[in-house]
N, C-alpha and C positions, 0 to 999 in steps of 0.2 A: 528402966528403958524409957528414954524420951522420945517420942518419933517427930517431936517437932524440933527436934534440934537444930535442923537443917533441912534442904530440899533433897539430899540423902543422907541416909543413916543406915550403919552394917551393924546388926545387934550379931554380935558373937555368941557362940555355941547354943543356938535356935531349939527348942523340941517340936519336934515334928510327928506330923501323927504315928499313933499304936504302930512299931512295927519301919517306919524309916529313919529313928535314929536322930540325932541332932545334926543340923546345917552346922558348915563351919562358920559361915555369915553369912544371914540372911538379909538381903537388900531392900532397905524402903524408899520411897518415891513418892513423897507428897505424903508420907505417911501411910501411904498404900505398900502392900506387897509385892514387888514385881519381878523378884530374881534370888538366886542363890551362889555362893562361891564355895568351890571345894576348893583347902589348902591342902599343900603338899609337900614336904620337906626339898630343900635344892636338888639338882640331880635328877629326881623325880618322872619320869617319861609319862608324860599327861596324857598320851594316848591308851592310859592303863583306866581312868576312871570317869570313863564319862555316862556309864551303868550309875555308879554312887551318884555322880550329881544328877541324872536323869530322877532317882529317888526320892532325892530332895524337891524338886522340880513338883514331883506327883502326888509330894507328902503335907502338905501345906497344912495345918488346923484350919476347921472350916470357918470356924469361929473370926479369922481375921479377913474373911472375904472382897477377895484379890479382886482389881479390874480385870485380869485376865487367867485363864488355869487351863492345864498347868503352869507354874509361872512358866513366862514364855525367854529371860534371860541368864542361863548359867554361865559362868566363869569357872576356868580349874587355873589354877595357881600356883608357883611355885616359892612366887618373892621375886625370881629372873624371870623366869617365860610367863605367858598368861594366856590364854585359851578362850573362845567364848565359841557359845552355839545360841544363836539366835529360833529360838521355837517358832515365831510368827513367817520364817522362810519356808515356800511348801515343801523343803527338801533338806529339813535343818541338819549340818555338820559344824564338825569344831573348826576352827579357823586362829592361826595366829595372830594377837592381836597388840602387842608388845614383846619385843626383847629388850632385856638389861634395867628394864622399869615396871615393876609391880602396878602397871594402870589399868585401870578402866573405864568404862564410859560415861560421862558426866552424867548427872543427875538428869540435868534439864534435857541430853540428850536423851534420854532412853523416858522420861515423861512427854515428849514428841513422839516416839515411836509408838507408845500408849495409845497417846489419842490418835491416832492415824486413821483414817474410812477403814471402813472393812472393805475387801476386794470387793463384794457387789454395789455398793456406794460409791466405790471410786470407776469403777466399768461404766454405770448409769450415769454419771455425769459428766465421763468424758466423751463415752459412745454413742451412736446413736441404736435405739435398739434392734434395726432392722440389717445393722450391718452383718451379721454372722458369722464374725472370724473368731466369737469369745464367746461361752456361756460362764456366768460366773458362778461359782458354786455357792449355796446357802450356809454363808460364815460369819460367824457375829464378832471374830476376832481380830484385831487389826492388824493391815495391810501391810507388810515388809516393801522393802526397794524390789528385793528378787523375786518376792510374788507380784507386784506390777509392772514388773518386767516382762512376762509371762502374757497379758494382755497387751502388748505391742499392736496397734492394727497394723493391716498390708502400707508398704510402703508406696506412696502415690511417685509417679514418677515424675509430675512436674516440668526443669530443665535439666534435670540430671542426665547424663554418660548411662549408657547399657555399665559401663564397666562399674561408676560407682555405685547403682542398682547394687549392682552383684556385691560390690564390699559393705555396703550397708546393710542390706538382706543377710547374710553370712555370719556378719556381727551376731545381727539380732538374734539369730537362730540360735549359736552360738549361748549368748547369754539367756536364753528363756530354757536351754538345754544344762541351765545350774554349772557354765562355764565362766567363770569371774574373770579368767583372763584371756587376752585374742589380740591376733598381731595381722594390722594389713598392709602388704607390701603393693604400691603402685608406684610406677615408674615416676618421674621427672615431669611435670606438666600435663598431667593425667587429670588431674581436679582432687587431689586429695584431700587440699583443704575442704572444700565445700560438698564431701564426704563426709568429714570431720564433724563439719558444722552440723551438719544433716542428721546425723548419728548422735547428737548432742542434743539438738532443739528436743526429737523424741523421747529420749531418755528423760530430758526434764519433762517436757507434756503431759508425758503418756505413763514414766517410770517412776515420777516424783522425784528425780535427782534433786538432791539438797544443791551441790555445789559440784562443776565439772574443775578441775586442772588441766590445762593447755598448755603446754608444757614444749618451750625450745632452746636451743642452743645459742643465739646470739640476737640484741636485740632488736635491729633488722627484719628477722621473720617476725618476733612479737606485735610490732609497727604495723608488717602487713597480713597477719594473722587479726592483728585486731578492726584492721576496713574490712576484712573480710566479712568479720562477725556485722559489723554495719551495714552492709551493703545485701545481708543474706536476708530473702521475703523468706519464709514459711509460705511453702504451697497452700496449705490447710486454711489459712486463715487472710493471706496476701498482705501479711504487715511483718515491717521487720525486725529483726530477733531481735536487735536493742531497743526496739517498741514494748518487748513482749517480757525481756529480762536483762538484771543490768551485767556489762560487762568490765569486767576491771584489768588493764594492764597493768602489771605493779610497776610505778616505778621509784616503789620506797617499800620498807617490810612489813607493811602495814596491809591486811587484809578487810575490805569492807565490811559487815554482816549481811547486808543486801546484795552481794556480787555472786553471782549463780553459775558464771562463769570466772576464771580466776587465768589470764592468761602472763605466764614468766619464763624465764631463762633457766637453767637448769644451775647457770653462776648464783643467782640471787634465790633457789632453794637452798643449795649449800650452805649460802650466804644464815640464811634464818634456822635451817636445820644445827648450824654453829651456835646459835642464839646471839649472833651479831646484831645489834642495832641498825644497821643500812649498810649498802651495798657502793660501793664506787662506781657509777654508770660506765665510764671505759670497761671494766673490764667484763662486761657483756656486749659488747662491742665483736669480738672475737668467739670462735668456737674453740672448747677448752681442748676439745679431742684433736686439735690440731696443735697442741701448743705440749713441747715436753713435761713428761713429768705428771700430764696429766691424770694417765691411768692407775698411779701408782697413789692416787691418793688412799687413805683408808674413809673404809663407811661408818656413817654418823647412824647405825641403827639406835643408841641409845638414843635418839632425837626422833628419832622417826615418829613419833605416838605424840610429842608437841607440835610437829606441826600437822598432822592429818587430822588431830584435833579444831586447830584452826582452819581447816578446809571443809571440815565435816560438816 
């Protein structure tokens, strides 16, 4: 067993203490411990064992003493589907995290999640401590996305719409209520965009978003989706969002590492989710859902896990 083989390494059929049996790979990370994989023959219904990997999770030898315990990342696995439950969420469930490709989460990804503040670390230096909307609880464990989600402050109202109040607030709720997805419908020239924006800047501030995707139909709106993002002050602080973080409109398949926002066509994800090289500018020109033939395309989920990798 080498653990410096690499910045990760799965050592197969693990012993684990008296009593939980052998991991079927046990995850390192800098040579640290920091996760488990239960395999499972194809076919397999993953929603059968997430008891066995919680075992594995809780079994650890003390002897190889983990940055974090119980490990905080299982995987169940089939070889097609793949599974994970993040323990560092304060509300940890399994979640699909590929189909058609046996992946998971980089190395360096999940040694980022490692070191993350602990939720009272990240409170104290975004908050101030007399605001009263958050007590952080006494945790030495680091901080997920969906638990600093959770710490949201009140949304200051600034130049906003009563209406986009209401669809920001909603969101938020929404997501500190462990609901990952939410759909908001406003009319035609209501200020959605700068709803959007609004519900973005926070998430990154306040939630630690890595990277948002903005995501349209023809390039046109991308163009004025992206002055938007220029022209948007942050209340909080009275400087603007491309002051504070950079924003990228693709217009090649090339994704920055510094781009916190990522704004594109819904033609030029296909385009990459294909693993095309670049995209013809015309044909983001046009919206595809107006053009026949459109809907009939088939989905690229085998792709899907290359590029969210790159977003992540």
């Amino acid at each position: 067993m080498n653990l410096s083989a690499g910045p990760g390494v799965a050592v197969r059929e693990f012993p684990m203490s008296s009593g939980h049996g052998f991991a079927d790979y046990l995850l390192f990370v800098g040579g640290k411990a920091v996760g488990a994989l239960e395999a499972k023959a194809a076919g397999y219904r993953l929603f059968n064992v997430e008891l066995q990997a919680d075992k594995y999770a809780t079994g650890l030898p003390p002897r190889l003493n983990p940055p974090v315990n119980p490990l905080p990342f299982v995987y169940l696995s089939t070889g097609v589907e793949t599974r994970f439950v993040n323990g560092l969420d304060p509300d940890p469930k399994t979640r699909a995290i590929s189909a058609n490709l046996p992946q998971i989460h980089r190395p360096e990804t999940l040694a980022e999640w490692i070191e993350a503040e602990t939720l009272d670390a990240w409170v104290k230096r975004l908050h101030t401590e007399d605001s009263g909307f958050y007590t952080a609880a006494d945790d030495t464990r680091p901080s997920s996305l969906r638990a600093r989600i959770t710490t949201l402050p009140p949304l200051e109202r600034g130049s906003l719409y009563a209406n986009q109040i209401e669809a920001v607030t909603n969101l938020e709720q929404s997501l500190k209520r462990n609901r990952p997805r939410a759909l908001i419908q406003m009319a035609t020239g209501s200020g959605k965009t700068i709803a959007a924006i609004t519900a973005v800047y926070r998430l990154i501030k306040y939630g630690g978003a890595r990277r948002v995707l903005f995501l349209v139909d023809r390039s046109n709106l991308a163009e004025q989706a992206e002055k938007e993002f220029q022209g948007y002050r942050a209340p909080d602080v009275n400087r603007k969002f491309t002051e504070l973080y950079n924003v990228q409109r693709l217009t090649s398949n090339t994704i920055m590492d510094s781009s916190r926002v990522v704004i594109t066509t819904i033609q030029r994800v296909y385009s990459m989710l294909k693993g095309e090289p670049d995209l013809d500018p015309a044909l983001e020109e046009d919206s595809q859902f107006e053009s026949s033939g459109a809907a009939t395309r088939e989905p690229l989920a085998q792709h899907e896990q290359h590029f969210s990798r790159r977003l992540d």
